[in-house]
N, C-alpha and C positions, 0 to 999 in steps of 0.2 A: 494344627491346621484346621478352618473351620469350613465346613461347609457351606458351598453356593446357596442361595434360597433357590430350592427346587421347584420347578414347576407345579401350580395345583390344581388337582384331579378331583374332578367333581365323584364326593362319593354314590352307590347307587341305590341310597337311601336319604332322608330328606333329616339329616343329622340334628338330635335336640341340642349337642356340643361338639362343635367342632375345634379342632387343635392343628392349627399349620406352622408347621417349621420353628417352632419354639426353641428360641435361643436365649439360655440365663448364665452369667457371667458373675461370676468374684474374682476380682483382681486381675481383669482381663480373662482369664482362663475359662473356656464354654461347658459350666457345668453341665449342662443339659444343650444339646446341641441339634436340630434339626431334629424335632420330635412332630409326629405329624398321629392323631387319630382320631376320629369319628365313634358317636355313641349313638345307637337310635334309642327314640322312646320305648319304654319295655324290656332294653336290653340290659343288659350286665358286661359290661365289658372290664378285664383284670387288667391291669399295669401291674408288672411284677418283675421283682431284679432284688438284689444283694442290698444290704444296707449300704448305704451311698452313694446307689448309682443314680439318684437323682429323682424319683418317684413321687415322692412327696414334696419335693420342690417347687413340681411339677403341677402336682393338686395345691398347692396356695397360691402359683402363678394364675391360675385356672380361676380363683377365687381372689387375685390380686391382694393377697396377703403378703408377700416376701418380705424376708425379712431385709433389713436395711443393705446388708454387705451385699445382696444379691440383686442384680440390674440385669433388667431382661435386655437384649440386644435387637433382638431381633420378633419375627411371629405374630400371629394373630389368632385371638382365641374368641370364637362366635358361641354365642349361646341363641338357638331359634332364629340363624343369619345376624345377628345384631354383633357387632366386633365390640367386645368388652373390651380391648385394649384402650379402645380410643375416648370410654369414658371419664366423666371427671369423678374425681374421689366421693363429690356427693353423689355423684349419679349410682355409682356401683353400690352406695352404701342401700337405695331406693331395690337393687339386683339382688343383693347378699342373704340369704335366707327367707326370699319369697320367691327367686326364681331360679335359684340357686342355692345349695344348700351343704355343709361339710360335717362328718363324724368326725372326732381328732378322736387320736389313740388312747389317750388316760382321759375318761369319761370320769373320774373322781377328782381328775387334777383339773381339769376343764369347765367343770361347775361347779358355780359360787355357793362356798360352806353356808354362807351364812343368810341363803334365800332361799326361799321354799320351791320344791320341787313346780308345782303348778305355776309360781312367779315366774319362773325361769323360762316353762314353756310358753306360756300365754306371751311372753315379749313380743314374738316371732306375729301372730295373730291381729296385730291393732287394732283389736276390738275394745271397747269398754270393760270394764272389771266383771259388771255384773254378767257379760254374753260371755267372756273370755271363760270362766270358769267350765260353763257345759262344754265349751268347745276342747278346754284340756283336758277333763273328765272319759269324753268320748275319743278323743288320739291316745291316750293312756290306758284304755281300752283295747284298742286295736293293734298298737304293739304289744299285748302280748303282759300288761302289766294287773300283776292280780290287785284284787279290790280298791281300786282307784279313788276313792271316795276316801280313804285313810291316808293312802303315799301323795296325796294332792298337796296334804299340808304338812308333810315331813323333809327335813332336808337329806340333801347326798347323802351324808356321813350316816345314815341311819339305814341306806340301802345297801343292797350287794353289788359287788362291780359290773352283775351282768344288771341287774336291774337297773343300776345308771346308766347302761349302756343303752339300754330300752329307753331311758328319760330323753338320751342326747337323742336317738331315732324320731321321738314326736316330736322333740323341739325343732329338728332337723325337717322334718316333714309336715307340722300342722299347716303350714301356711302353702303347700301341696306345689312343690316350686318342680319344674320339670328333670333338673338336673341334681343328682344327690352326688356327692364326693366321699368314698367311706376310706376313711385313712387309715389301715391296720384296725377295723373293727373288732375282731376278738383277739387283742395281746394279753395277754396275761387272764383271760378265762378260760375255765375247765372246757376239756372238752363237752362235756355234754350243754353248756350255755353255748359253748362256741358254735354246737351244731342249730340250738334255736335262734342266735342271731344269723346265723347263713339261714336260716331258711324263713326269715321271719323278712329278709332282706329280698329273697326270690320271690317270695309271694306278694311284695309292695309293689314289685316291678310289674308283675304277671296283671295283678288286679289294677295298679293306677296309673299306669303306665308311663313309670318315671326311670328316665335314662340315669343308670346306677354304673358312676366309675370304683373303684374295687381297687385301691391300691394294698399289694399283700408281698410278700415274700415266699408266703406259704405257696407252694405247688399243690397240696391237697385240696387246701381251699380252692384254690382255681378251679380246680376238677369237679367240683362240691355242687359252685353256683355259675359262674363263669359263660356265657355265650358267646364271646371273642377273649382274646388273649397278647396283649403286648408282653414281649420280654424287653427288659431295658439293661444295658451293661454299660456303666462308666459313663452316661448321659447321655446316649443312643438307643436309638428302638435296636434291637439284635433280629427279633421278627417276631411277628405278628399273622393271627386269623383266626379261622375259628378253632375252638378250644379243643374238640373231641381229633379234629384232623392235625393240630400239633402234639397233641399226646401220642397220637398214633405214628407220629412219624413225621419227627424235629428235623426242621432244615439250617439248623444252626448249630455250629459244636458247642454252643453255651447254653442252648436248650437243652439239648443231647443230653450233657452232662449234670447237667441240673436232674434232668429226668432218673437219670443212672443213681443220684443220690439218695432219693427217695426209697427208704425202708417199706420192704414189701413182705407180707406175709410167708411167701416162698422162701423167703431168705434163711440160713442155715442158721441155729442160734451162736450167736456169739461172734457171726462172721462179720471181717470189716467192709462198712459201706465204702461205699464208691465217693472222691472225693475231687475237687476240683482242684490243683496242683495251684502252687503260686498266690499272687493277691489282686485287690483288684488295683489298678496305680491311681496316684492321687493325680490331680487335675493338673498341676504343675508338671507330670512327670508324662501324662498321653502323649501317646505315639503318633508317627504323621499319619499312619496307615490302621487298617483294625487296630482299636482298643483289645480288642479279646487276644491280639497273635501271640502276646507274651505270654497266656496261657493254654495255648491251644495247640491238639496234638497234628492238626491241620496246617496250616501255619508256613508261608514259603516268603521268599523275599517279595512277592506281588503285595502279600497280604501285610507284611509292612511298609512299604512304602506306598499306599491306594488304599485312601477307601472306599470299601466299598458298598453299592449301594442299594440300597431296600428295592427288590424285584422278585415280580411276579415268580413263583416257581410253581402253582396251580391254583386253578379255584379261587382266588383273591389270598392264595396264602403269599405270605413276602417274606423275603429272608436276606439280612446282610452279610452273603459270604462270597467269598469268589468260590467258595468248592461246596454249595447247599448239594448238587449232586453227591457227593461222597459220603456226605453226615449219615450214618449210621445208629 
């Protein structure tokens, strides 16, 4: 069953990205189905859900990368009021990393072996070779990247994973585009790089004032950088708002329990964490009513058969449950 296109709600911010009703399809089935969220300049806002629930499908519709099998149905996605849906392919290509802008998850697999680090960044810049260079020199710089004057002309393979990750951030940002997309920013880095790409990413935002979407899994991270907070399950926002007010008190039993899993200091050694029962079902297999009911200890015959729908429960926080009063 797919969702009416709902009515749209002027946000009460003047949004660098806006997301309405985003409808993506393979094989008929609404992978992502009536996704609706606003970024301001400066912010951080997380998209976060389980692997597959649609997240990053989500950040290359955004960026109109999908891949072939995937056919948006429906939605409109603005960048600065301008509907990127409705441009032509050249147009977007004039949008794509000047006013718009994407980290992908493997920064080793993502840039070319066999071109030098500076080459790669300077693309983004259209300036001439000879201006291009100070201008990579000085974004290589400011991420964070030591003596820039050497790593200019070395390739990938000669850097650390974080340090690529810092490469794809200028290339991502030289051309100082309003909207960044960071896709799983720190997979597979140590913690202690993970903590300098989080915070190397909150202070781009703070100082340049660029609307920073944050797709993660991680809940720590969310808590780390995070100024608003989507949760997504099975190609549904689950709910959304601000980060410190859903930590404090989930109006969703898939937040809830996501939060419940999180290994905590307090916890007893050796004791079992907390676990979310069942799986998440495949697109073929969604239900007419909540995606979440087949795992949820909430759960009544309303909540399968109706879904339901993202509402106000305080303060601009939203939650889609028929019982966000009971989530404990």
């Amino acid at each position: 069953m797919l969702l009416a296109p709902a009515p749209f709600v002027p946000a009460l911010f003047a949004p660098a990205l806006a997301v309405h009703d985003l409808n993506l399809l393979i094989d008929g089935a609404a992978v992502v189905d009536g996704v609706d969220f606003a970024v301001a300049s400066g912010e951080v806002m997380a998209l976060v859900g389980e692997s597959g629930c649609g997240k990053s499908l989500t950040a290359h519709a955004i960026m109109r990368l999908l891949p072939d099998a995937v056919r948006q149905g429906r939605g409109r996605i603005e960048l600065d009021g301008e509907n990127l849906s409705a441009l032509s392919e050249r147009q977007m290509r004039r949008v794509r990393g000047r006013r718009i802008s994407m980290i992908f998850q493997e920064p080793q697999a993502a840039l070319d072996p066999l071109s030098t680090v500076g080459a790669q960044v300077a693309e983004a810049t259209g300036l001439p070779r000879s201006q291009a260079r100070e201008a990579v020199l000085r974004m290589l710089a400011e991420v964070g990247i030591s003596d820039p004057a050497r790593r200019i002309d070395q390739y990938p393979f000669e850097l650390s994973g974080g340090m690529c990750q810092r490469v794809m951030i200028a290339s991502a940002l030289i051309a100082r585009p309003a909207v960044l997309i960071a896709d799983e920013p720190t997979t597979a880095l140590d913690v202690t790089i993970q903590a300098q790409i989080l915070d190397l990413l909150r202070r781009l935002a703070v100082e340049r004032g660029t609307a920073i979407v944050l797709i993660t899994h991680d809940m720590g991270v969310v808590a780390d950088i995070a100024d608003r907070v989507a949760v997504m399950y099975a190609g549904r926002i689950a709910e959304t708002g601000d980060t410190a007010a859903i930590f404090a008190a989930p109006r969703h039993p898939y937040t809830a329990l996501l939060l419940a899993a999180l290994p905590r200091l307090t916890d007893v050694p050796r004791s079992r964490l907390a676990v979310i029962e069942g799986r998440v079902p495949a697109p073929a297999e969604f239900p007419p009513g909540c995606r979440f009911a087949g795992r949820c200890p909430l759960a009544d015959d309303h909540c399968r058969a109706e879904v339901p729908p993202l509402r106000d429960v305080g303060s601009g926080h939203l939650s889609a449950c028929w019982h966000s009063e009971a989530v404990r």
